[in-house]
C-alpha positions as CSV (number, residue, x, y, z in Angstrom):
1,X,-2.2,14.7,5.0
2,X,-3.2,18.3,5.1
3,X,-1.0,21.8,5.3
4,X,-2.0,21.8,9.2
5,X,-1.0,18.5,10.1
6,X,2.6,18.7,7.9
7,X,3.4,22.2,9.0
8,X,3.1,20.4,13.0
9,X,4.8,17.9,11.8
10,X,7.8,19.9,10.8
11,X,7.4,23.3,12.5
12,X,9.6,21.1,15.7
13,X,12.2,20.7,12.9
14,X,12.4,23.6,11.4
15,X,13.1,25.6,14.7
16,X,15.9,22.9,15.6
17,X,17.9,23.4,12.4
18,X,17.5,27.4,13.0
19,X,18.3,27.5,16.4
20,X,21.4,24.9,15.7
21,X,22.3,24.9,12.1
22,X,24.6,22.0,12.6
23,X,22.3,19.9,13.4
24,X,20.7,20.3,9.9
25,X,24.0,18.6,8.1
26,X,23.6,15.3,7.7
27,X,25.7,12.8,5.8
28,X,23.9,10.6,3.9
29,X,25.5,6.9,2.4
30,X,25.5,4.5,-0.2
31,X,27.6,1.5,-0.6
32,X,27.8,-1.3,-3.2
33,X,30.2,-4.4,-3.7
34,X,31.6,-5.1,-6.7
35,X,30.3,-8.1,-8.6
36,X,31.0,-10.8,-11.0
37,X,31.7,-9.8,-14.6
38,X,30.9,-5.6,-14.6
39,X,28.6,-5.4,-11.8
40,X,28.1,-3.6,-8.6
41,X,25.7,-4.5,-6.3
42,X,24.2,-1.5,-4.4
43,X,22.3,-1.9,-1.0
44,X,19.1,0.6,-0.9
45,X,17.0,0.7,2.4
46,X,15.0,-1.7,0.8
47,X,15.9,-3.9,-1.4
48,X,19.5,-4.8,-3.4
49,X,20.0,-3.9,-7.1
50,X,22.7,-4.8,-9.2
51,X,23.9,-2.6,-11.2
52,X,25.3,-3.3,-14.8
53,X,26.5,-1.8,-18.1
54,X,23.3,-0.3,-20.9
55,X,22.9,-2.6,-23.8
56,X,24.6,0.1,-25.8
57,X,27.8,-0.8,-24.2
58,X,27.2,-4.0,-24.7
59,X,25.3,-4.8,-21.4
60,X,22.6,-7.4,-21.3
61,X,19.8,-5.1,-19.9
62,X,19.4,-7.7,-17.2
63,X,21.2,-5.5,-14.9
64,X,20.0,-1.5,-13.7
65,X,22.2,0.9,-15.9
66,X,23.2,3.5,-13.5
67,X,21.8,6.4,-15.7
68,X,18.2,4.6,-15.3
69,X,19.0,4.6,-11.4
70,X,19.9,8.2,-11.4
71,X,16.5,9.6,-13.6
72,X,14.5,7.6,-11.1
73,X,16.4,9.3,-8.2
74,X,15.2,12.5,-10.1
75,X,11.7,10.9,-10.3
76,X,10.8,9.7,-6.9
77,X,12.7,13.0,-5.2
78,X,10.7,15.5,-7.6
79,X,7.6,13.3,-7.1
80,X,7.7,13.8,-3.0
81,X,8.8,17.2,-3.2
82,X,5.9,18.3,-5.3
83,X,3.5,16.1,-3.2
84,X,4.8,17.8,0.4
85,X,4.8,21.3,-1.5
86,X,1.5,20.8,-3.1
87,X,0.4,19.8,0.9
88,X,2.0,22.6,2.4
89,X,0.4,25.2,0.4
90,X,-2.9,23.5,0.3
91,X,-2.7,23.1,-3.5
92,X,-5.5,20.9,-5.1
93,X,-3.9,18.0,-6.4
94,X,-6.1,15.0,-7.6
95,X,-3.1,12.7,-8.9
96,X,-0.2,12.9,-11.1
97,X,3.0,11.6,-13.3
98,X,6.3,12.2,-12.8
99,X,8.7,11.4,-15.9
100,X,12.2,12.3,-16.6
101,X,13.8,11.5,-19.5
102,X,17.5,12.1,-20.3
103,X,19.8,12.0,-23.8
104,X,23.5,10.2,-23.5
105,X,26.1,10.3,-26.0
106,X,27.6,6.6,-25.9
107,X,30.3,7.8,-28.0
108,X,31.9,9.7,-24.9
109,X,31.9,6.8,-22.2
110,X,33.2,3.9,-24.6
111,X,35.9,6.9,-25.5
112,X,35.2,6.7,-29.2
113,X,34.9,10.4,-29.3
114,X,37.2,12.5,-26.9
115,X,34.6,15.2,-27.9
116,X,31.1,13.6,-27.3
117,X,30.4,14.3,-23.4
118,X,30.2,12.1,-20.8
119,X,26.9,11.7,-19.3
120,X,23.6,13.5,-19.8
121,X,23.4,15.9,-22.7
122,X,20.4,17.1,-21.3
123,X,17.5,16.0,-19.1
124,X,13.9,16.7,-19.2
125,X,11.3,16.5,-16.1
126,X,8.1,16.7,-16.8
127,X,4.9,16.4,-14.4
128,X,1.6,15.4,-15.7
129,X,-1.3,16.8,-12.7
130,X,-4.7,16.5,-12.7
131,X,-5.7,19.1,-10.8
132,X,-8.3,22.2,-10.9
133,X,-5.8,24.9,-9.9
134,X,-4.9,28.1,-11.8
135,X,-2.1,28.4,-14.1
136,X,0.0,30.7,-11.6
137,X,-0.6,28.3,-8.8
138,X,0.9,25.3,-10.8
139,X,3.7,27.5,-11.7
140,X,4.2,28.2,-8.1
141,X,4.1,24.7,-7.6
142,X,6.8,24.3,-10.0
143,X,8.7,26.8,-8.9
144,X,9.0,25.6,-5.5
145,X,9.4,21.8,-6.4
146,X,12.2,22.8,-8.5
147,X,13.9,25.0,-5.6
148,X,13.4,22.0,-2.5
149,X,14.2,19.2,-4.8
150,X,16.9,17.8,-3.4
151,X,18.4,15.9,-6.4
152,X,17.5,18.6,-9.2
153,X,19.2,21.2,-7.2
154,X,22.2,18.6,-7.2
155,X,21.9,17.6,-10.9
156,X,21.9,21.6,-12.0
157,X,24.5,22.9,-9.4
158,X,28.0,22.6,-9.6
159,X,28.4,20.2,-6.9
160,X,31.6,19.2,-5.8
161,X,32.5,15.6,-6.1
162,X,35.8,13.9,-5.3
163,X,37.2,10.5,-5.9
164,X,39.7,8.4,-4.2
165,X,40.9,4.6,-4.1
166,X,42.1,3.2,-0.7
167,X,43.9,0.0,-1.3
168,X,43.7,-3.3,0.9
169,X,46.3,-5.0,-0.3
170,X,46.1,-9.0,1.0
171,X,49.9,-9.4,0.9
């Protein structure tokens, strides 16, 4: 695909969501079932994975640990957003890599430490290009992927989160 044919693509799309912002909000889902021992199986749009604790709580690592699932959220969202950016501003890119790599505490989530964190200490994205383009174009690049990533904007905002249980009760 070239700049030409994506900006088409979208150009339809873009003057929908400023003409009608509403129409721009969409709710996306996920669902999963809770499984035998600790396990939640989670429906994608392609495939079922069953989701489990890490070996360093005591997991088997026959299951996908949640924080795996999450830095290959990060992964394959970074990895599309650079590819549509690199298309849209005609940016020569040959092929690439997209790793993320992220540092847990275990201390915080098997509550041996009320003071280790919960969660990522920190997590690092990295993107490997081949690619003949100047320095400040692959920082534009960057720059860009970093701002329409959809999950890296989530991951470093504050987003808002809430939690509830709704109980079905079978008496």
């Amino acid at each position: 695909m070239n700049a030409d044919k994506l900006k088409k693509i979208q150009q339809p799309l873009k003057e929908k969501y400023r003409d009608n912002p509403e129409a721009a909000l969409i709710t996306l889902r996920a669902s999963g079932k809770i499984g035998e021992g600790i396990s939640c199986r989670v429906e994608t749009g392609r495939a079922m994975i069953e989701a489990g604790l890490h070996p360093a709580t005591d997991g088997t690592g026959m299951l996908a640990c949640s924080g795996d699932l999450l830095l290959e959220a990060l992964v394959a969202c970074a990895g599309v957003t650079l590819s549509a950016v690199a298309t849209a501003i005609a940016f020569d890119l040959i092929d690439g890599m997209v790793k993320a790599e992220g540092d847990l505490d275990f201390r915080g989530t098997l509550g041996v430490d009320k003071e280790a964190k919960v969660g990522f200490k920190n997590i690092r994205l990295t993107f490997q290009l081949n690619t003949s383009e100047t320095k400040e174009r692959v920082e534009t690049l960057l720059k860009l992927t970093e701002r329409y990533c959809v999950v890296y904007q989530t991951l470093i905002s504050a987003t808002d989160v809430a939690a509830e249980i709704i109980v079905q009760s079978n008496a």
